[in-house]
C-alpha positions as CSV (number, residue, x, y, z in Angstrom):
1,X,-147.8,77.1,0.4
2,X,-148.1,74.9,3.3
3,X,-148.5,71.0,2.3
4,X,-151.6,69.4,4.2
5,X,-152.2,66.1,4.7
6,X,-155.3,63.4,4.9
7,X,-156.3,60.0,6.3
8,X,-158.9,57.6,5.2
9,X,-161.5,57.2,7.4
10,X,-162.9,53.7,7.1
11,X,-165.7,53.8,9.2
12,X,-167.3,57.3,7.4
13,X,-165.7,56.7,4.5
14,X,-164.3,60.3,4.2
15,X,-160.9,61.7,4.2
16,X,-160.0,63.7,7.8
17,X,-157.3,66.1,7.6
18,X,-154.9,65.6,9.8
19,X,-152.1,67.9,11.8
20,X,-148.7,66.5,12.2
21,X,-146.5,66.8,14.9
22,X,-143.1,69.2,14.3
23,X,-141.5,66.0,15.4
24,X,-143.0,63.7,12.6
25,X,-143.0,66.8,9.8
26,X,-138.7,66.9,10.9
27,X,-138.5,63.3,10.6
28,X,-140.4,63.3,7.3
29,X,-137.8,65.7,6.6
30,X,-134.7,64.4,7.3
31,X,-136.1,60.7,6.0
32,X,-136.6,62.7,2.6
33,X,-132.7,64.2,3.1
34,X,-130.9,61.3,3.9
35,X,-132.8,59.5,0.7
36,X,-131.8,62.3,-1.3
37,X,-128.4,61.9,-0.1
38,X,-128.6,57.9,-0.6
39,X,-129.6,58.0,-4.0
40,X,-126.9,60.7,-5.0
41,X,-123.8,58.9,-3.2
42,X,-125.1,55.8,-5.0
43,X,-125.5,57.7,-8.5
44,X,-121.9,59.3,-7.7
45,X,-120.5,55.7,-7.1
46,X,-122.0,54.4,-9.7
47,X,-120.5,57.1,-12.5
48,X,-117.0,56.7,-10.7
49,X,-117.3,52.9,-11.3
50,X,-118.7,53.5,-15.1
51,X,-116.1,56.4,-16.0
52,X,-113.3,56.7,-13.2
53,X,-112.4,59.9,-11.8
54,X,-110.2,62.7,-13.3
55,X,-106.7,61.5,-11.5
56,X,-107.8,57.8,-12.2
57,X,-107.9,58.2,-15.8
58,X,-104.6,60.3,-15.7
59,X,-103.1,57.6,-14.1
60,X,-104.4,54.6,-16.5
61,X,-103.1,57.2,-19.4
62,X,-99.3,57.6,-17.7
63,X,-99.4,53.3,-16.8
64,X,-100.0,52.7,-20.5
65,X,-97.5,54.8,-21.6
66,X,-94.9,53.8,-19.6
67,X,-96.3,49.9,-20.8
68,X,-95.7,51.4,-24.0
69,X,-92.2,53.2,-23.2
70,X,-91.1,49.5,-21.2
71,X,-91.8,47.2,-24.6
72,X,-89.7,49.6,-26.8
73,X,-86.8,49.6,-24.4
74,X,-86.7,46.1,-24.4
75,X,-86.8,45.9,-27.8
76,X,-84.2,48.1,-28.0
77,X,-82.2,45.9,-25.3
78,X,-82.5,43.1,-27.8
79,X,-81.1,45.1,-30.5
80,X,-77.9,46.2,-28.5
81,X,-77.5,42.5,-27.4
82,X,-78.2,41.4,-31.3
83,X,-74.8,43.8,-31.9
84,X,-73.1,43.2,-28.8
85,X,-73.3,39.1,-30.2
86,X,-71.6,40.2,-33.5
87,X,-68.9,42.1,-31.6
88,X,-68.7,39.1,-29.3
89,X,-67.8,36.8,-32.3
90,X,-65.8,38.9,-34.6
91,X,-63.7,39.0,-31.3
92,X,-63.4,35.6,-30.5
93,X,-63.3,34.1,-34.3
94,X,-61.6,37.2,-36.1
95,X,-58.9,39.5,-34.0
96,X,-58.1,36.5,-31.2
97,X,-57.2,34.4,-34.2
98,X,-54.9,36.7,-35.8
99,X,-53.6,37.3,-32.5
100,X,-53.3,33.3,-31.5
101,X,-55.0,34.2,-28.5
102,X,-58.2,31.8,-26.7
103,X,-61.6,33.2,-26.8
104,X,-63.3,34.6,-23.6
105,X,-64.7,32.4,-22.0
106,X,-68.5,32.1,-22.4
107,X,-69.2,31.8,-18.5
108,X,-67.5,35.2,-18.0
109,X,-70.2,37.6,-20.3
110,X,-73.0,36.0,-18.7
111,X,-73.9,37.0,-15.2
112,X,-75.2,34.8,-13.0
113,X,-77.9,36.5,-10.3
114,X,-79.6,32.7,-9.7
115,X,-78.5,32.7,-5.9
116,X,-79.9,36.3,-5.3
117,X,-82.9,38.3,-4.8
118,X,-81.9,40.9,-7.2
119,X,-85.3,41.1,-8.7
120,X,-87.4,40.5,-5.9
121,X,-88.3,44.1,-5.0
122,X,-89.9,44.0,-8.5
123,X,-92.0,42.0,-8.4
124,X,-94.9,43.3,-6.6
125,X,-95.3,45.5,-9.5
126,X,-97.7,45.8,-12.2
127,X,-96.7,44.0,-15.4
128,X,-93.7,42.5,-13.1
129,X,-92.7,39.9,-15.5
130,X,-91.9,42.5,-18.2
131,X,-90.3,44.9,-16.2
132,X,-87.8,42.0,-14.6
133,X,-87.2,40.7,-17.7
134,X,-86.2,44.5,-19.0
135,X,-84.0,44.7,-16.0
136,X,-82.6,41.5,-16.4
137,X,-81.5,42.4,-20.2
138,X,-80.3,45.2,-19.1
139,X,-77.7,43.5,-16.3
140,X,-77.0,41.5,-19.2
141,X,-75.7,44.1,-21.6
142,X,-74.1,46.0,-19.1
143,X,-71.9,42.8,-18.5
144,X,-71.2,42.5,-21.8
145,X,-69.7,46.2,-22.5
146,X,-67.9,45.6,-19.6
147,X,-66.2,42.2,-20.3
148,X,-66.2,43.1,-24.0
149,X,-64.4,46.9,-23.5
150,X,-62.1,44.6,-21.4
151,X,-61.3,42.2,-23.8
152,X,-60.9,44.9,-26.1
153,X,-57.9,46.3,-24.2
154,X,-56.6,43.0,-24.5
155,X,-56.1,42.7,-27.8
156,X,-55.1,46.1,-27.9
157,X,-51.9,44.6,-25.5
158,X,-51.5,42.0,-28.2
159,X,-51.7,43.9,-30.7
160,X,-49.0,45.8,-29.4
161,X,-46.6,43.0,-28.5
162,X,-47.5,41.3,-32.0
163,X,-44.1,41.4,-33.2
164,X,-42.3,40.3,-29.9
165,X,-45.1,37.3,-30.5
166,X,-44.0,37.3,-34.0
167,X,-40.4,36.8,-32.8
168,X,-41.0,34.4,-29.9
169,X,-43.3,31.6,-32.4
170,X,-41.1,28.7,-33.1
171,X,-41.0,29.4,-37.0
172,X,-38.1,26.9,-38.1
173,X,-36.6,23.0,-38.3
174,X,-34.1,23.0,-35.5
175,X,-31.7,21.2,-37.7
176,X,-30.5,22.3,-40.8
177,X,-32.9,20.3,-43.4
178,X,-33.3,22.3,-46.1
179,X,-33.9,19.2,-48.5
180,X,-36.0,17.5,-46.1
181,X,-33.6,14.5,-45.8
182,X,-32.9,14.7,-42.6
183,X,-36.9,14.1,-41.9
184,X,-37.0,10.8,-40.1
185,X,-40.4,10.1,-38.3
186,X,-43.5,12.3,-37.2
187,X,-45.8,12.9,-34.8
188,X,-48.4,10.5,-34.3
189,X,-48.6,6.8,-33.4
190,X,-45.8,5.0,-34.4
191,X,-43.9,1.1,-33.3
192,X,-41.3,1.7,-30.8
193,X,-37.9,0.5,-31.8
194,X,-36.8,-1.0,-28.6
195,X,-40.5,-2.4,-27.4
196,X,-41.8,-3.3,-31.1
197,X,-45.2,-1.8,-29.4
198,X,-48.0,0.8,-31.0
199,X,-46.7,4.4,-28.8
200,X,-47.7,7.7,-29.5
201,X,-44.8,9.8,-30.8
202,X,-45.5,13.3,-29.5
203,X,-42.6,15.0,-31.8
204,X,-40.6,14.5,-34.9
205,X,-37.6,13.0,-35.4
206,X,-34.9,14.7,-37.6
207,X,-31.6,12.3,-38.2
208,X,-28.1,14.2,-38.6
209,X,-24.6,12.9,-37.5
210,X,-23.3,13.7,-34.2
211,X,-22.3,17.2,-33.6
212,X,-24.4,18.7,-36.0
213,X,-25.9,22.2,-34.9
214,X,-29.4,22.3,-32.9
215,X,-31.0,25.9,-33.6
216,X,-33.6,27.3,-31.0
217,X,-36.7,27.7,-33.2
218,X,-37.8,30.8,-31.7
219,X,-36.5,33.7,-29.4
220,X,-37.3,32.8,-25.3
221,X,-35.8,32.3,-22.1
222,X,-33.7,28.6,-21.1
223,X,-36.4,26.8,-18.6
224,X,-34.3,23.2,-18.9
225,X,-30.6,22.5,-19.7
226,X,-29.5,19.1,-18.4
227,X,-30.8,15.3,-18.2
228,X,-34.1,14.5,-18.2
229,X,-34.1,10.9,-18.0
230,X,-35.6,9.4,-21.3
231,X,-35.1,12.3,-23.7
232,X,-31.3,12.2,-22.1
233,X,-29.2,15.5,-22.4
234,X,-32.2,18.1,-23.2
235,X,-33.4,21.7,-23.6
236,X,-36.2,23.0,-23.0
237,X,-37.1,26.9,-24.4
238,X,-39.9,28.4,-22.7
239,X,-41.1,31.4,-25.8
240,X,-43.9,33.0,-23.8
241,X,-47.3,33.4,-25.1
242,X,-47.6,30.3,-24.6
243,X,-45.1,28.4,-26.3
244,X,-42.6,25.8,-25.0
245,X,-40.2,24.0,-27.2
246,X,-38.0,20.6,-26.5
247,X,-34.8,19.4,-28.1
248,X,-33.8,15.7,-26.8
249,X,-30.7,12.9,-26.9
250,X,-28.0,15.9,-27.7
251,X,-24.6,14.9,-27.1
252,X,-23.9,18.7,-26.1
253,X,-25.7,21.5,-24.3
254,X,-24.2,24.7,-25.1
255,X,-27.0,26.9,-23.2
256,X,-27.4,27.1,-19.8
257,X,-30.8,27.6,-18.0
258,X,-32.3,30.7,-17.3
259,X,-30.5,31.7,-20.6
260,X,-32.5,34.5,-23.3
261,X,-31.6,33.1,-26.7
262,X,-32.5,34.3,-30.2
263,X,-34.6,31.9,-33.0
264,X,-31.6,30.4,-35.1
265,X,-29.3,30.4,-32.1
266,X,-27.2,27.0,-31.8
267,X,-28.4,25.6,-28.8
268,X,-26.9,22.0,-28.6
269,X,-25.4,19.8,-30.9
270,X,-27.3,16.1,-32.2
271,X,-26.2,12.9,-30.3
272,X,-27.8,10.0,-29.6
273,X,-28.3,9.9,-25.0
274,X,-31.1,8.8,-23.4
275,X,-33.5,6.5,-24.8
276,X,-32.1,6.6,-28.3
277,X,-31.5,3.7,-31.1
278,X,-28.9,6.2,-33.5
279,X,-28.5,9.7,-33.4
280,X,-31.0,12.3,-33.8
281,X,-32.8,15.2,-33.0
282,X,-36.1,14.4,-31.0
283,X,-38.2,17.8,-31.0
284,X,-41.7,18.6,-29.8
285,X,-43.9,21.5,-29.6
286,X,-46.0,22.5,-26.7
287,X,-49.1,25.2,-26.9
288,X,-50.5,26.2,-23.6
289,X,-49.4,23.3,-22.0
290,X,-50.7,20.5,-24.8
291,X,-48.2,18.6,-26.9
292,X,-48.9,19.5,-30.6
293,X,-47.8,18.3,-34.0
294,X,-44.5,20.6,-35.0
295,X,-45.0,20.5,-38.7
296,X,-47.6,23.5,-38.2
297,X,-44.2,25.4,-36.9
298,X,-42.2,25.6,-39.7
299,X,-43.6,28.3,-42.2
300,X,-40.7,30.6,-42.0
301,X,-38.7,27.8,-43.2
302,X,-40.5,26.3,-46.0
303,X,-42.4,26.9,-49.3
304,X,-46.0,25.2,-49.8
305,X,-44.3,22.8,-52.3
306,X,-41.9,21.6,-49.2
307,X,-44.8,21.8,-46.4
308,X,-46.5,19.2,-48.7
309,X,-43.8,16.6,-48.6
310,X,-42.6,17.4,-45.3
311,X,-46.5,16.4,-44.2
312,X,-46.1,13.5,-46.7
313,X,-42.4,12.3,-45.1
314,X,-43.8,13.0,-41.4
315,X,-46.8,11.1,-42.0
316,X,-44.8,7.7,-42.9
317,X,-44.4,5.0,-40.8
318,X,-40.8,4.4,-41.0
319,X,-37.5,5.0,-39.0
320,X,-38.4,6.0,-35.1
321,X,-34.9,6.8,-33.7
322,X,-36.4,6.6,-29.4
């Protein structure tokens, strides 16, 4: 049924009908269409606003799942690192003890990515500060297997050279002292007997008559065989892994350098050369280049009763033959 339409007529007061153009009845038409089409693009915005569309709501499902997935593999990451710690100090404080050998260093399990942009792609993410942190744990325990399986395979090497090391320890007195008497002075600060002075002794002392047999405490190669100003004829024993021993003031030398020699090898003979008040046997122990007290060197020689009063002989003040 055709719609018709009316005006007010003011002046009579009545309604006249009127007949619209086909331009305004298409414009009335089109004004109606494009409303319609206003009000449902607005509703349809409005909805997708409220509950998101299909894909949208896929996509905040898969994000907070992966959230989820990102915060158990870091805890995870902690866990490893937790164990990789323990490894990390049962090496260092358990297997490089028994094998006398210095922990890793610290700075060598740690990586250091300060002077980089390794993380900068990342950070234009979502939840960026989790997911670098995640990646950052996870550079971090890859450098630890790695410096760990290394370090593993080096005590494996020990492990297998043990008993060369074993051999190569200085182990014994150099002198023949089985009843400690020959113990003189020991390491430590003690009065010099020429300059009357406080000096730091950095061996011990052993006093035996001229000639008497100088043993090498421990099997290694002849690195010095001559004078060496001071300590006057000398010997020095280089044992590997480490170790270095010195025998001073002999009055013979019956090694020559660059010699392999055996622990209870004579070496020398005692005398009294060099800066020496009588004879005697100066000897000193070096570990990885520091001087250290030789009375920790002599367990294959004595029994706990002996180590006692050797510590309590070598501790005295008395007789400092140089």
């Amino acid at each position: 049924m055709r719609k018709v339409y009316y005006i007010y007529n003011p002046k009579t007061r009545t309604y006249d009908r009127i007949y619209p153009t086909l331009r305004q009845r298409v414009m009335s038409y089109l004004r109606r269409l494009f409303v319609g089409m206003g009000l449902g693009a607005g509703s349809f915005l409005l909805l997708l606003l409220a509950f998101g569309s299909p894909s949208e709501k896929d996509l905040r499902v898969e994000n907070s799942r992966l959230l989820s997935q990102y915060h158990i593999l870091s805890s995870r990451l902690d866990e490893a690192l937790g164990v990789m710690q323990q490894l990390q100090q049962r090496d260092d404080n358990f297997y490089r003890v028994i094998m006398q050998s210095d922990p890793v260093a610290e700075g060598l399990r740690t990586p250091n990515y300060s002077k980089t942009n390794r993380y900068e792609e990342l950070m234009d993410m979502a939840n960026a500060k989790l997911v670098v942190n995640t990646t950052r744990q996870m550079d971090l325990l890859e450098r630890q297997v790695y410096m760990q399986s290394q370090s593993f395979d080096e005590v494996v090497d020990l492990c297998r050279r043990h008993d060369e090391m074993l051999a190569c320890i200085p182990a014994i007195q150099p002198v023949a002292n089985k009843d400690l008497r020959q113990t003189a002075s020991g390491y430590g600060n003690r009065i010099d007997p020429i300059y009357k002075t406080v000096k730091f002794h950095a061996g011990m002392d052993f006093s035996a008559f001229t000639g008497t047999p100088v043993y090498a405490t421990g099997n290694g190669v002849v690195r010095k065989a001559g004078w060496e100003g001071l300590y006057g004829n000398c010997i020095e024993i280089d044992h590997g892994f480490g170790y270095l021993t010195r025998y001073a003031h002999l009055q013979k030398i019956e090694v020559r350098m660059g010699q392999k020699v055996v622990r209870g090898q004579t070496i020398g003979r005692v005398g009294s050369t060099g800066k020496s008040t009588g004879p005697h046997l100066h000897y000193e122990v070096h570990v990885k280049g520091k001087v250290v007290n030789p009375i920790n060197y002599y367990f294959m020689d004595l029994s706990a009763d002996d180590y006692d009063r050797m510590i309590q002989l070598a501790a005295n003040h008395g007789k400092v033959f140089d």
